[in-house]
N, C-alpha and C positions, 0 to 999 in steps of 0.2 A: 335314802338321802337324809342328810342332817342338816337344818336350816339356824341353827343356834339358838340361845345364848352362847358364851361364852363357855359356861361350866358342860353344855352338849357337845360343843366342839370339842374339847379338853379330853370328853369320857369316852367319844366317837373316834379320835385320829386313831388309837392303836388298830381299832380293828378295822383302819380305810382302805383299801387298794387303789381306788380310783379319788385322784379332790378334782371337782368343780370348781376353779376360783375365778371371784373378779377382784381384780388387784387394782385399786386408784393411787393413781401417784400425787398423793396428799392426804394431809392429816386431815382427820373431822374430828370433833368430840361425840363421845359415844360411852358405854356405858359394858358394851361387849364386843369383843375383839377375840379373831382369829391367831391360835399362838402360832409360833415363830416356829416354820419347818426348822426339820434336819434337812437342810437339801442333798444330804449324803444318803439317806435314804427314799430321797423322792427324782424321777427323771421326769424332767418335762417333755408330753406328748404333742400339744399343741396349744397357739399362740394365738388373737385375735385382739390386735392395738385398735384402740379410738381414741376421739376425742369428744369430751364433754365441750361445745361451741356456748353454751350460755357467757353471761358474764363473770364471773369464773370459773371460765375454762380451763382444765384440767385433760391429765393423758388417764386413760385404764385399761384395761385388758381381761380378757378373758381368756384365762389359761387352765389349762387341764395337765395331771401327773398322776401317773403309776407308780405305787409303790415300786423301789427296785427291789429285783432281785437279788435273794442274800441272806 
């Protein structure tokens, strides 16, 4: 498992097979950040929507991808 920064993720994706992600549908400010799939080389295996219910509530998810094959 890679838990980041930024420059860990970066040197970690080539040799990923499996990503763990939680994806929030909103911007935060932050300092490091997950780079932008190839989604041509990633298939999504599975999907888990929520909802953040505070006061700003917000959608995220928990998705998981195999590298594809190729």
């Amino acid at each position: 498992f890679c838990i980041g920064g930024g420059a860990l993720y970066r040197e970690a994706l080539p040799r990923a097979t499996t990503l763990h992600l939680t994806e929030i549908a909103r911007a935060f400010p932050g300092d490091a950040y997950f780079p932008a799939l190839d989604r041509s080389e990633w298939r999504e295996t599975a999907r888990e929507r929520r909802t953040h219910t505070g006061p700003d509530g917000f959608e995220y998810a928990f998705a998981t991808y195999e590298r594809a094959a190729g």
